[in-house]
C-alpha angles and dihedrals in degrees: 000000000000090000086062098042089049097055089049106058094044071058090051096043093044074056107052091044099053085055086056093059101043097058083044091054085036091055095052098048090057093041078051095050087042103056095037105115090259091168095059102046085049091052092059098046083049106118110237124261138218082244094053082056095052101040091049088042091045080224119131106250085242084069089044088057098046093042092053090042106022108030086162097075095050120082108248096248100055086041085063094046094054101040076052089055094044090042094047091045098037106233129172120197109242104248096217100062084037081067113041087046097051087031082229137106102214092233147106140206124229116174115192127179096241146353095214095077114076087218106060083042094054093052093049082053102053090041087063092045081065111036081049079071100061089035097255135153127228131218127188141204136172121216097196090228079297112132092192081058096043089052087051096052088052083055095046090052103050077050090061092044106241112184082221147357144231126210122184106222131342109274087105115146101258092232095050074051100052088039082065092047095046089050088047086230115171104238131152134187129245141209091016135074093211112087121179126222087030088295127173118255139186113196144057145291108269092198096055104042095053080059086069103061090035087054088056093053100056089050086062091058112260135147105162110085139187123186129213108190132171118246094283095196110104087000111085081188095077105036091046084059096043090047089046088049103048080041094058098041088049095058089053085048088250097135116193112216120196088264093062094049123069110185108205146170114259097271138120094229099051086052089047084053092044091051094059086044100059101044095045081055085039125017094175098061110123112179120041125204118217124196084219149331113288086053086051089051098057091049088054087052103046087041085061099046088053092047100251124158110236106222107358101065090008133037121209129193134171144202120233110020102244116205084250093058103086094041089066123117094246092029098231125246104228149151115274121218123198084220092163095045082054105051087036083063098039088051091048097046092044093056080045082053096043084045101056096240110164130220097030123165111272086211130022113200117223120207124252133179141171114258107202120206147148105298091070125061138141120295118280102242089223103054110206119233104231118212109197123207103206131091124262108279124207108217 
């Protein structure tokens, strides 16, 4: 028994004692904390303010204001001075006032279809190179080829307050369209030469470039055709393609049934799908139209896999002229679009818009031209029956 008591209470006073000297420690710590030079440490993590620019550039904050959104009414050498002062303590003008002062947001709207398409990715990004230039903002929203998407995004966007807009194509609800108009909203549309309600566009006519690439084909000789086409329906693109291309064909009596059209959705394994399509309807098709690259890529690959000659025994052309293109064995023919000539326009005209600038072009016209590589050659004069190996696919 006492040897037990004893032993707890030298527990109880160890105990005791290492409290002690917690709250001790614990006592310091908070005399430490309380004594730091606190004030000092949080004026330096204080983010700069307007006034801090003023008062180190002995300006009043009204010049500091005119100098950051209106450098034009500052003399050069006060306007240096200034953007010195903002770069050494580090301000940032706060977005919001920006705004409500210029009555503008200092962005601006572009919608595309997708992201997944490099096409669609290097323009946005030459569209930023350019709108870096006026000090603009971009944001960006994909519709998903959806026009009632597309109409809430515009909505989204005149909530944000975007000074323009930008639309990829002209399949646009009409209403999304008049609701611009009615809120007199600079927009312009992109990648077509068809605007509707009398829009601005910078881009070509789909329907009469495809007719490029088609033309040279028929030079080469052939007359069995297959046709690749993107899903038409809500993208005037691609039906404007697929209509160029049956238009052509027909004035030189090539007439394209059902079977000799598969309509996909801009993937390589959908191509890969519609190939197989078309030459179980019609083995002896020999040139294959494609509404643009990445479904020409997944033909050449499925033609490949079936041991199929491109292009001795199968044509293949494309529509847009991706980077990997001409990296592909065989290299692909294909029709080349100055995209960042075209979104380098569209950005231009829409500041113009934003700007006020009167008399500007209702239509601005981008090149194309017809790249010719490896994947296209004249027919073969002894057309290969193709057997093909794999079961009947629905696209």
């Amino acid at each position: 028994m006492v040897t037990f008591y004893s032993i707890k209470c030298n527990i109880s006073v160890s105990a005791y004692i290492l409290t002690l000297k917690f709250q001790k420690n614990l006592f310091n710590l908070h005399k430490l904390i309380r004594t730091f030079p606190y004030n000092t440490m949080k004026k330096k993590l204080q983010t700069a303010t307007i006034t801090d620019v003023a008062s180190a550039a002995n300006v009043s904050t009204a010049t500091v204001s005119r100098a950051i959104n209106n450098p034009d009414t500052v003399s050069t050498v006060l306007r240096l001075k200034i953007q010195n002062v903002i770069k050494k303590l580090g301000y940032i003008p706060n977005a919001g006032a920006r705004s409500l002062m210029l009555k503008k947001s200092g962005t601006i709207g572009a919608i595309v279809p997708t992201l997944d398409n490099a096409i669609f990715a290097h323009g946005l990004g030459e569209f930023q190179r350019q709108l870096n230039q006026s000090g603009h903002q971009l944001l960006v929203a994909c519709s998903n080829y959806d026009a009632e998407i597309e109409a809430t995004q515009i909505k989204n966007f005149l909530n944000k307050g975007v000074e323009g807009i930008a639309l990829f194509g002209t399949s646009q609800n009409r209403d999304a369209l008049k609701l611009l108009k009615t809120r007199n909203m600079p927009y312009i549309h992109i990648g077509s030469l068809s605007p509707p309600l009398g829009g601005y566009a910078s881009g070509f006519d789909n329907r009469e470039a495809v007719k490029i690439g088609v033309q040279y084909l028929l030079d080469q000789g052939h007359k069995f055709f297959g046709v690749l086409a993107g899903i038409t329906n809500g993208n005037d693109r691609a039906k404007g393609r697929l209509l160029g291309t049956v238009e052509l064909l027909k004035k030189n009596k090539i007439y394209l049934g059902s079977e000799s059209i598969v309509e996909c959705l801009y993937e390589i394994n959908n191509a890969r799908l519609g190939l197989t399509k078309l030459l179980e309807n019609n083995p002896e098709i020999t040139a294959i139209i494609c509404g643009n690259d990445v479904l020409a890529l997944g033909a050449l690959l499925e033609a490949q896999k079936q041991g199929i000659n491109v292009p001795k025994h199968l044509s293949i052309i494309g529509f847009d002229d991706l980077e990997i293109s001409r990296h592909l064995e065989p290299s692909l023919t294909t029709i080349h679009i100055d995209s960042i000539g075209m979104w380098a326009q569209a950005a231009n005209h829409l500041h113009s818009q934003i700007n006020g600038v009167d008399n500007l072009p209702g239509k601005i016209k981008t090149n194309v031209e017809l790249i010719v590589r490896n994947s296209t050659s004249k027919p073969n004069k002894k057309i290969k029956k193709i057997t093909l190996n794999t079961q009947y696919f629905k696209i």
